[in-house]
C-alpha positions in Angstrom: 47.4 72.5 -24.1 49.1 70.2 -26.6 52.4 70.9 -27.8 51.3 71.1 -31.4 49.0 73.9 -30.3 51.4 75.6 -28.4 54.0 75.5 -31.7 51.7 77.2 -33.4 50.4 79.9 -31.1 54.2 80.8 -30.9 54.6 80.8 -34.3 51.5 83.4 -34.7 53.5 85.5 -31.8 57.1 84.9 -34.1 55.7 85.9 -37.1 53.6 88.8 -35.7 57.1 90.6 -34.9 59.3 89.5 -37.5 57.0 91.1 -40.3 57.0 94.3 -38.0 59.2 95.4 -40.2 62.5 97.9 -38.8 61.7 101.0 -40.5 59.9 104.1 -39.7 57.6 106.0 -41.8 55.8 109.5 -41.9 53.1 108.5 -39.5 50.2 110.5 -41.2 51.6 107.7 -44.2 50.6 104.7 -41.8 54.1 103.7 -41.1 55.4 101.5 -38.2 57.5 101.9 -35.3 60.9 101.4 -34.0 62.7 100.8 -31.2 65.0 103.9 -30.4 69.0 101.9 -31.1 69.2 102.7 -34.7 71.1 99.5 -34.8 68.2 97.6 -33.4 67.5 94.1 -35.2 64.8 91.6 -33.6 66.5 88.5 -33.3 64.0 86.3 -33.9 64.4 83.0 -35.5 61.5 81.1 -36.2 62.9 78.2 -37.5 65.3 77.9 -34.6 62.6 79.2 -31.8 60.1 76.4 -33.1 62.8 73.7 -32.7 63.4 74.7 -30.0 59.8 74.1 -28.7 59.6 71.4 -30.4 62.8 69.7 -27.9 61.4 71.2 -24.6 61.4 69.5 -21.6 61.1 70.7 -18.2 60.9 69.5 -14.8 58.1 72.5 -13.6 56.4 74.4 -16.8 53.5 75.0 -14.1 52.9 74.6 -10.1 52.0 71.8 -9.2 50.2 73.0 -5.9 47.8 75.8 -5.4 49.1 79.3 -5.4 48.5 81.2 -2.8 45.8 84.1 -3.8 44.1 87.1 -1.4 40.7 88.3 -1.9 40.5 91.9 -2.5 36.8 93.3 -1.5 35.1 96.2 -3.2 34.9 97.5 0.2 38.6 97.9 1.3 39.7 99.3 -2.0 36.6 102.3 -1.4 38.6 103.1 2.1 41.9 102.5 1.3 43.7 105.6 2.6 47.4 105.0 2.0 49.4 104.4 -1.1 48.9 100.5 -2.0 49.6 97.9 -4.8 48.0 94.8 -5.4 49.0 92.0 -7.9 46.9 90.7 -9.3 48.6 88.3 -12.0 51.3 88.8 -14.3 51.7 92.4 -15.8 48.2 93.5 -13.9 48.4 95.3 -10.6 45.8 97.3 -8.7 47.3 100.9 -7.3 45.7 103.2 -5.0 48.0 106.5 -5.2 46.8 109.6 -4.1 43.3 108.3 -4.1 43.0 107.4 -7.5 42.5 103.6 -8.6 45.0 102.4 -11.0 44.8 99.1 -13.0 48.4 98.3 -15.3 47.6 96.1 -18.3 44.5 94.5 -17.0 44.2 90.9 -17.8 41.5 88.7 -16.2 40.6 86.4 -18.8 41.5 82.8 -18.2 44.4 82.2 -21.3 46.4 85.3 -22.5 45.9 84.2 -26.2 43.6 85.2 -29.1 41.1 82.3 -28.2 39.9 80.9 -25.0 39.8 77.7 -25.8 43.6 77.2 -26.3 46.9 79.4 -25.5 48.8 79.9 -22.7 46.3 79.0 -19.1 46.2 80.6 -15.8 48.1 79.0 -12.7 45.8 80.7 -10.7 42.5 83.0 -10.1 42.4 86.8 -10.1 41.6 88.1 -6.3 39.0 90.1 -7.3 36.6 89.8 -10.6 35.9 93.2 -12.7 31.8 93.3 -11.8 33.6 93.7 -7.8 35.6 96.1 -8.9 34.9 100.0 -7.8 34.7 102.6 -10.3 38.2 102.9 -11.9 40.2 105.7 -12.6 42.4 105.0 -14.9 43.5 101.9 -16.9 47.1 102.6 -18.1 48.3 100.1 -21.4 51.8 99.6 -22.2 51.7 97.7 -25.5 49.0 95.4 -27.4 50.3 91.8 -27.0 47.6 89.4 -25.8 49.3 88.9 -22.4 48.5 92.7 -21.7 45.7 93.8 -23.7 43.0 91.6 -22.9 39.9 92.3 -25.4 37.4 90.9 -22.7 38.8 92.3 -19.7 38.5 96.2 -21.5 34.9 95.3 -22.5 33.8 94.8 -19.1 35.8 98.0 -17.6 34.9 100.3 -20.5 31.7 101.4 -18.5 33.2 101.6 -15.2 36.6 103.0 -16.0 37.0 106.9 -16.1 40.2 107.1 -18.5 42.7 105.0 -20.6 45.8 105.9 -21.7 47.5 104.3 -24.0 49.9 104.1 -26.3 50.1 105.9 -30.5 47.1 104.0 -32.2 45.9 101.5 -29.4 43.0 104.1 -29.1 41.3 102.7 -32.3 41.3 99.2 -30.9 39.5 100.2 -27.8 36.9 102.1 -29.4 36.4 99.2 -31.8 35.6 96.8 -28.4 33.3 99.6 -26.8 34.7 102.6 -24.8 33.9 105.7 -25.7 36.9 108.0 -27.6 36.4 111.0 -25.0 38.0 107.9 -21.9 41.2 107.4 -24.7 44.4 109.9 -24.7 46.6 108.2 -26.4 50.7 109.0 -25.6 54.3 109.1 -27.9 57.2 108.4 -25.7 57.6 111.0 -22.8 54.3 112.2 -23.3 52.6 113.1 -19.9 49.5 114.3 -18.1 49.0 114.9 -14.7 45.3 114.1 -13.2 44.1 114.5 -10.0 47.4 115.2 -8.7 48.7 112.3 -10.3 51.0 112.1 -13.3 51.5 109.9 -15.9 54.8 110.0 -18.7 54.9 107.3 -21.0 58.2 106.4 -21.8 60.6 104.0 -23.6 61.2 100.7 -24.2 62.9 98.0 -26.4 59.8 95.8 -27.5 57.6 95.2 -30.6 54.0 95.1 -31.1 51.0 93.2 -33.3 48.5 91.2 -32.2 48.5 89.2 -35.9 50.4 88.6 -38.6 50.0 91.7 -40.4 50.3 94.4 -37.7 53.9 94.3 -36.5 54.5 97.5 -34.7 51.6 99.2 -36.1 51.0 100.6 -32.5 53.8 101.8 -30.1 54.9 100.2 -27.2 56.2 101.6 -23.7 56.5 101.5 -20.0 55.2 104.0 -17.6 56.3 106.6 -14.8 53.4 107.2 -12.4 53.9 109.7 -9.4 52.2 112.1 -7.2 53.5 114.7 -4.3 54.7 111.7 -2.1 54.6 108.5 -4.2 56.8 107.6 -7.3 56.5 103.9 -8.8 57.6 102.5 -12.6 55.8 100.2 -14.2 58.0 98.3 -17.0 55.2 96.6 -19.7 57.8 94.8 -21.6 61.6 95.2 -22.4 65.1 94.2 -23.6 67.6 95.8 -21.7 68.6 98.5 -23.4 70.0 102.5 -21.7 67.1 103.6 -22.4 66.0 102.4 -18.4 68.5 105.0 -17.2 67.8 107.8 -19.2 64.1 107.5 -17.5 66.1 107.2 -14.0 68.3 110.0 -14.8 65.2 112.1 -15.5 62.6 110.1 -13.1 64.5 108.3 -10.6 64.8 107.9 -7.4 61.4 105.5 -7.4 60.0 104.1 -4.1 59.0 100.9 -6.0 60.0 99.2 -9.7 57.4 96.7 -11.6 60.4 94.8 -13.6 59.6 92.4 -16.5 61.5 89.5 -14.9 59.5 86.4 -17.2 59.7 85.0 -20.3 63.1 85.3 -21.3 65.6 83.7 -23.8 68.3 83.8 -26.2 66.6 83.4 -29.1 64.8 86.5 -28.0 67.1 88.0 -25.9 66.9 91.9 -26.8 63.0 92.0 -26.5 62.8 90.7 -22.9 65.4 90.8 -20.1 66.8 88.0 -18.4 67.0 88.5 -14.2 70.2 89.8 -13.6 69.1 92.1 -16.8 65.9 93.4 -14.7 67.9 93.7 -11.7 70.3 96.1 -13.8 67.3 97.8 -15.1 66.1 98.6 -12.0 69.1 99.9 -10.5 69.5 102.1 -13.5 66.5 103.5 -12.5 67.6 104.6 -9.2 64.9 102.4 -7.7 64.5 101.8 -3.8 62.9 98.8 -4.0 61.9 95.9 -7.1 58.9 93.7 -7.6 59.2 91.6 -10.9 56.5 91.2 -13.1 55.3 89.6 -15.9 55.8 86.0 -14.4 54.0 83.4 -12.2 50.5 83.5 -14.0 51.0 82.2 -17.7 53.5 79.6 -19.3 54.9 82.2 -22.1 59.0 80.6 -22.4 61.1 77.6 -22.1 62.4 78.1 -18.3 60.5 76.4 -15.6 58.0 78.8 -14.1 59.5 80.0 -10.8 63.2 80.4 -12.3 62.8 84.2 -12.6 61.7 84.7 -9.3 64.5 82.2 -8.1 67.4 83.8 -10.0 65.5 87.8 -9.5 66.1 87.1 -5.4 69.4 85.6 -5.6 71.3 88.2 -7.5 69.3 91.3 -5.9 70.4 90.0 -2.6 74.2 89.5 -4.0 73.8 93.3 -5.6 72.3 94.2 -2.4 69.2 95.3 -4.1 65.9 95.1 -2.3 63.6 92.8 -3.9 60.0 92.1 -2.9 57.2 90.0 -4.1 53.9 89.9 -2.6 51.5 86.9 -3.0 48.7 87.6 -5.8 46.1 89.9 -4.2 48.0 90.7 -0.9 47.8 94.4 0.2 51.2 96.0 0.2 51.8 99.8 1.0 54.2 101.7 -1.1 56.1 103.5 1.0 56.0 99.8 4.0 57.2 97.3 1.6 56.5 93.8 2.9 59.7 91.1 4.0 60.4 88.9 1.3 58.2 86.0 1.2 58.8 83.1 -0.8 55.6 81.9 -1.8 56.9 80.2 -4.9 58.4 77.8 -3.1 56.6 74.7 -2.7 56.4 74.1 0.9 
C-alpha cells in the first residue's frame, strides 16, 4: 500500500475518534459513550500523528519470510474434548470451553480496512476458512473498529453461528449485514449471561469506537470475561491502561490464561492502546496465570516494526517473572497445558 494511502486511511481512523466527542448523553437521546476516568481526554493529534507517518521509516513494517501457520480441520474441532484456543490472527481466536465453540472478534478478510482493495494487508492466511468451520456457538465482539468487526466475515457466520454478543448498539449493525435479531444480546459493562454452562460478563475498557467520521463512540466498547466450572480466560478487545484491569481481577481474577492487547501502540495514542510493559501490568492486575498477547503479528496498524511487541512482551514478562506464551497461528494449545514459549517471530 502506498504511503499516501496509508496517510489517509489513518486519518479516517484519527478523525473517527476525535469527533467521538467526550460527553455522555441520556441514551434513549442517542448520546455517546465514555470511557469510565472522568478526566479521560483522547490524545489524539492528527496533525502531529500524520507527520509522523509521513517521516516513518523502519527496518521490518512486515515479515519478510513466511509465517508459520496450522491447519485447523472441521473434524478436530467436532472432537475436541478438552479446553483449547486457537489463534487465528490478530484479535481472532478459536476456543473450545466446556464444549462450546467460541470465536473473539472474528476477522478473516484479507485487509482490516473499510475496502479490500487498500488498508492495512494480512502477513499471513487464516488456518481455517469460515465455510470449514463447524456450527458456532457463539461470536463474542468487543468493539466496532475494522480490525475487529469484519463486515464480510459476520455475513458468512450469520447462518452458522448460534449467538452474538455484543456490545450497546453493535446489534443494529449486524442485523443490517444479515443475522437475524433473536442470535443478538447486546451487553453494558458488567453485564453477563451464562449459557451452556458457560458465562460471559462484558466488562471495561479505555477505548473509543466509530467506524466513520460521524460515529465516534456511538457504540460501546469492552473486553470480556469468559468462564465455566473449570476454565477462566480474559479476552482484552482493545485498551489503554487504565485500573480499570484490576477492578475486573479483583472481582474475576485468578484467570488460567489472559488475551492482552500487546500491538499498535504509541505516544501519540498512548491512553487508547498499551504499550508492553503496560499489557504485562494489565495482566498481572488481573491475577492472571499465564499471558498470550494479541492484537499483533497479522496487520501493519503503528509505527513500530512488526515483531517489537512480541520482542519487548517476552523480555519484561520473563524480568517480572510472568509467564508469557504465544502459540503459532492455528496451533492447538490446551488451556489448562500451556505450550513452552516458542519464538516463531524470529526469523530463523
Amino acid at each position: 500500500m502506498g504511503k499516501t494511502v496509508k496517510i489517509l486511511l489513518a486519518g479516517v481512523l484519527i478523525m473517527s475518534s476525535i469527533l467521538g466527542v467526550q460527553h455522555l448523553m441520556d441514551d434513549q437521546q442517542g448520546g455517546k459513550f465514555v470511557n469510565q476516568d472522568p478526566e479521560f481526554r483522547q490524545s489524539t493529534n492528527i496533525v502531529e500523528i500524520l507527520k509522523a507517518y509521513w517521516r516513518l521509516d523502519r527496518d521490518s513494517p512486515k515479515p519478510d519470510f513466511e509465517l508459520p501457520v496450522h491447519s485447523i480441520s472441521k473434524q478436530a474441532l467436532e472432537e475436541e474434548t478438552q479446553d483449547v484456543v486457537y489463534r487465528l490472527g490478530h484479535s481472532s481466536l478459536l476456543l473450545k470451553i466446556n464444549g462450546e465453540l467460541i470465536l473473539t472478534d472474528p476477522v478473516f478478510s484479507d485487509r482490516a480496512s473499510p475496502v479490500q482493495f487498500a488498508g492495512p494487508k494480512r502477513f499471513h492466511n487464516t488456518p481455517i476458512s469460515i465455510a470449514e468451520l463447524p456450527q458456532v456457538d457463539t461470536v463474542v465482539i468487543s468493539h466496532d473498529h475494522y480490525d475487529h468487526l469484519d463486515k464480510r466475515a459476520v455475513k458468512k457466520l450469520a447462518a452458522k453461528t448460534t449467538r452474538f454478543l455484543v456490545p450497546l448498539r453493535i446489534g443494529k449493525r449486524l442485523v443490517d449485514w444479515g443475522v437475524p435479531s433473536e442470535k443478538i444480546t447486546e451487553f453494558a459493562w458488567w453485564d453477563s449471561v451464562t449459557v451452556a454452562g458457560v458465562e460471559y460478563v462484558f466488562t471495561p475498557t479505555q477505548h473509543f469506537s466509530g467506524r466513520g467520521l460521524f460515529d465516534g463512540n456511538t457504540t460501546l466498547w469492552g473486553s470480556w470475561v469468559i468462564r465455566s466450572q473449570h476454565t477462566k480466560v480474559f479476552f482484552s478487545g482493545d485498551s489503554g491502561y487504565f485500573d480499570g484491569f484490576k477492578t475486573i481481577g479483583d472481582r474475576y481474577g485468578p484467570f488460567d490464561l489472559t488475551f492482552i492487547e500487546t500491538g499498535a501502540y504509541n505516544e501519540l495514542w498512548s491512553n487508547i492502546h498499551m504499550f508492553p510493559a503496560q499489557s504485562v501490568q494489565a495482566h498481572q492486575d488481573l491475577k492472571g496465570k499465564v499471558m498470550l498477547p494479541i492484537h499483533n503479528s497479522t496487520f501493519d496498524l503503528a509505527m513500530h516494526n512488526w515483531q517489537e511487541p512480541l520482542e519487548q512482551a517476552l523480555s519484561i514478562s520473563n524480568d517480572r517473572g510472568v509467564i508469557m506464551v504465544s502459540p503459532e497461528v492455528g496451533q492447538r494449545m490446551e488451556i489448562q497445558a500451556p505450550l513452552p514459549l516458542n519464538t516463531w517471530w524470529r526469523k530463523r
